[in-house]
N, C-alpha and C positions, 0 to 999 in steps of 0.2 A: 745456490742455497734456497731450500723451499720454507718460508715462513711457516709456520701454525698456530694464526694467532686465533684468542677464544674472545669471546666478549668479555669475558671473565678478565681476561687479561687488560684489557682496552679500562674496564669499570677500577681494576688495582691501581691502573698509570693515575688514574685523575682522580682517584680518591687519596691516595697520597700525596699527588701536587694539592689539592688542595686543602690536605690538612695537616701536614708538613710534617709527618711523621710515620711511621709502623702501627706506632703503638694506638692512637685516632681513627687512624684509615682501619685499622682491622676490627675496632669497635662498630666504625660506617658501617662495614663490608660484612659484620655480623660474623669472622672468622678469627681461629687465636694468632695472635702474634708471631707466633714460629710459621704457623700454616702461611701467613702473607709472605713472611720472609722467604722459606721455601719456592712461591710460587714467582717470584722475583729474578731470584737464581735462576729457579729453571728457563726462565723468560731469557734471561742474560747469558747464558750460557748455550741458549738454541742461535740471540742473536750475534752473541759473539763478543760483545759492548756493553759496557755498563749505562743502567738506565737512569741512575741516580749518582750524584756528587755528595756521597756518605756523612763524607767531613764535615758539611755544613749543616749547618741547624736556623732554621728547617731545613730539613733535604729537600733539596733542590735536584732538575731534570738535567742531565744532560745534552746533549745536542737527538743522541738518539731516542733519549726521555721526550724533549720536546716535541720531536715528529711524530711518536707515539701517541702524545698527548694530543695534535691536532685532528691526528687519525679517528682519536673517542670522541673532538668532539662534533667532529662530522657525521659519524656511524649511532654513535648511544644516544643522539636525541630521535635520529629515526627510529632502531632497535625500540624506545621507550614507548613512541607515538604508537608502533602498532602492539605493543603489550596492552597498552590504555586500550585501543581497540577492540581487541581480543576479550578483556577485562568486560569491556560495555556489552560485548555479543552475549559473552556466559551471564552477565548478569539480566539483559534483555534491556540496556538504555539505547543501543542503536543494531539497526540491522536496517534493511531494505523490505519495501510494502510497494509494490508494483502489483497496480489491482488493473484488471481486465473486466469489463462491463458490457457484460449480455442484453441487458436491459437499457436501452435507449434512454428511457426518459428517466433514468435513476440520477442521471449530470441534476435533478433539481433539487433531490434530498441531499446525495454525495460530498458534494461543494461546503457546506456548512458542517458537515461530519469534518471533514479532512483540514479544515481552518483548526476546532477544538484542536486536534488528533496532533496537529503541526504545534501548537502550542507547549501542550502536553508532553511530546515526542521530539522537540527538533533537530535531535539527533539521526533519527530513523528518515533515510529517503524516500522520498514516497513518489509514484507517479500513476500517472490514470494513461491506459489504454484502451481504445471504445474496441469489446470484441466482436467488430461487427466484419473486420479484413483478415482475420485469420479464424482459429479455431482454438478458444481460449482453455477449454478444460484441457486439450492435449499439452498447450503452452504451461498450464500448471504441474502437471506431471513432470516435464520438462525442466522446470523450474526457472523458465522463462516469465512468469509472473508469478503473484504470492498470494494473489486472492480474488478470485473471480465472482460475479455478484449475478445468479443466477436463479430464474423459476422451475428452471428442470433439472433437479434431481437428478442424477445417476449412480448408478454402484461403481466404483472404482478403487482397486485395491490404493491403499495408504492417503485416500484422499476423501473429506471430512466436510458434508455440508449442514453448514449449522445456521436451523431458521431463523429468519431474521424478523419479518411480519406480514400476517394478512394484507391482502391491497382488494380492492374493488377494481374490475375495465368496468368505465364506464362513460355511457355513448354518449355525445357532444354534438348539439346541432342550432344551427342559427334560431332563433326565435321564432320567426316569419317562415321556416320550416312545417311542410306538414306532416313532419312525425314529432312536432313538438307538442302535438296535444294527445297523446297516447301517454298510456302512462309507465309501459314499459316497453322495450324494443325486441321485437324475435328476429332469426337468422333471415325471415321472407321479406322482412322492411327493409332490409339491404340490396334487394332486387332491383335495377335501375340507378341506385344512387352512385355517385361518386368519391368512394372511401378516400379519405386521407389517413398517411399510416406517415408513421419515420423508413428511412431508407434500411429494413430488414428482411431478412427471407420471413416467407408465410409462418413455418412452424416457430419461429420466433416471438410473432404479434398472437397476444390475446382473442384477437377479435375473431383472427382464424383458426386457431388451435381448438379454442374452448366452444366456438360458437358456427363460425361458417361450413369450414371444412369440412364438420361432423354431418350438418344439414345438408351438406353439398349442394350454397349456394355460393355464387360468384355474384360480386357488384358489375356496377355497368363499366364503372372505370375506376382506378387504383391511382393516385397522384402521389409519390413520395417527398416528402419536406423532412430537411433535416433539423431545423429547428423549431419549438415549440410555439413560439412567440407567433412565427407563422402559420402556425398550423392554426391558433389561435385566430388568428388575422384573417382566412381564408373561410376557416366556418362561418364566422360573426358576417362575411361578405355574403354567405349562401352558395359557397362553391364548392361546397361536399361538407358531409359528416365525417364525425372522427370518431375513436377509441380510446381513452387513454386512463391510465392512471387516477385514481381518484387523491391522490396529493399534488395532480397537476390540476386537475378541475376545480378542485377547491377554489381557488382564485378569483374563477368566473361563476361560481355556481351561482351569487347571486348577482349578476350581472344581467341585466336586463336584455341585452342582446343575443345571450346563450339562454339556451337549455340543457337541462342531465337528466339521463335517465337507467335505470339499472336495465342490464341485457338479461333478460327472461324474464319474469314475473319475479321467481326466490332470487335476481340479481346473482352473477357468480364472483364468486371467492379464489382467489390467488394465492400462493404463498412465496414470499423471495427470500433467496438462501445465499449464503457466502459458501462459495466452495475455498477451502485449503485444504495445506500437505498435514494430515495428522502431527509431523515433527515439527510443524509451527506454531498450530493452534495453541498451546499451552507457554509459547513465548508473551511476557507481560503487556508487551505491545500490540501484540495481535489480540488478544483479550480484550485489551482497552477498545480498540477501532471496531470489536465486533458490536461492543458494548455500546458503543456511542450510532453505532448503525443501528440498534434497533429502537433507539429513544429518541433521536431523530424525526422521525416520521410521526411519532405521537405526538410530540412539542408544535408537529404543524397542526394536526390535526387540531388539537386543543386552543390553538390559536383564534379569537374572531374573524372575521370573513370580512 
């Protein structure tokens, strides 16, 4: 004998046990009276056995009722849990936020985004991957991550970069430094010195993109540090300059041991983007974490020193 049981059917057993009757259970079940009865029958006549002990009042299960009834409540709290699920996706209370990060030093605004964002959200999974070991815009297309945090733009069908805010590179040197009396830095004052960058390819870093590269100058030597603290730590000693961020500089700017100074005369200007899949962007959650990305970095800025 091949059973064909429905959920439906699973939802009548234990709506009737527990409310001890047809006429209850079909008001539960939102169906009329005859419809439940019918679908009863059909039930008992596919299994063979009655499911209910009619005579009594309340109706009560029989032994094949009972099994049935264990069955629903094994099955319909799961069946339920992933409705609720499904319910939270359509309405945008939970989904998944795997963001991939292009930008190294972005871990220092990020962090305090994603604390709000977890509050706000703690439904929605969220996790950070530095996109420095693979290739994250392909991984977004993919749909291997959901939100890439990036300064280079590209055209890419179904996939959506929306600016987040201007940033300043800007150049970072020991005090005791003698390009700290300049009052701003060109591509040829990098000639001899010893750059410090984070561990990325060249076309990645500001410093050579917008500034060396073009000049076609190369420093004396390149030292890569993965964290900021020491990159900090290494300038203030006089063991090379650096580039970074001007919402990392802030910190030190008036720090008597550093120096800042803009790269050119007019200083250049960055812009950093959240790339997503256009089918996301307009999810309520993805809205909120763009939102909260681009106020962020002002709340530093506006901060005192």
């Amino acid at each position: 004998m091949k059973l064909h049981l429905e959920f439906r059917h699973l939802r009548t057993i234990r709506a009737i046990h527990d409310c001890g009757g047809l006429a209850r259970a079909a008001d539960r079940l939102n169906i009329t009276q005859s419809a439940l009865s019918h679908q009863v029958k059909n039930l008992e006549d596919q299994i063979g056995v009655e499911l209910f002990v009619r005579r009594s009042k309340p109706m009560k299960l029989s032994a094949a009722g009972q099994r049935l009834l264990k069955l629903a409540d094994q099955v319909l709290p799961q069946v339920e849990a992933v409705e609720q699920d499904f319910a939270g996706l359509l309405s945008g209370k939970t989904g998944r936020l795997h963001i991939a990060i292009e930008c190294h030093a972005c871990f220092e605004w990020l962090f305090p985004v994603l604390e709000q964002f977890r509050r706000a959200w703690p439904e929605v999974d969220v996790d950070i991957r530095p996109g420095l070991q693979f290739q994250a815009l392909p991984a977004l297309e993919r749909e291997e991550v959901d939100l890439v945090v990036s300064s280079d733009p590209d055209t890419i069908p179904g996939v959506e970069f929306a600016p987040l805010f201007d940033y300043e590179p800007v150049f970072l040197a020991s005090s005791q430094h003698p390009l700290a009396t300049k009052p701003f830095i060109e591509a040829q004052d990098f000639i001899g010195e010893t750059l410090i960058t984070y561990p990325v390819e060249r076309p990645r870093l500001d410093v050579f993109s917008q500034l060396l590269t073009p000049a076609g100058v190369e420093p004396a030597a390149i030292r890569q540090v993965e964290l900021t603290a020491v990159i900090l730590l290494l300038v203030a000693s006089n063991r090379g300059v650096s580039v970074l961020p001007d919402w990392v500089v802030r910190e030190v700017r008036y720090n008597s041991d550093y120096v800042t100074r803009p790269l050119t005369e007019k200083g250049l200007t960055r812009r950093l983007y959240a790339a997503v899949r256009e089918t996301d962007a307009a999810k309520p959650f993805m809205a909120h974490v763009l939102r909260l990305m681009r106020t962020e970095p002002l709340k530093l800025q506006r901060q005192p020193a």
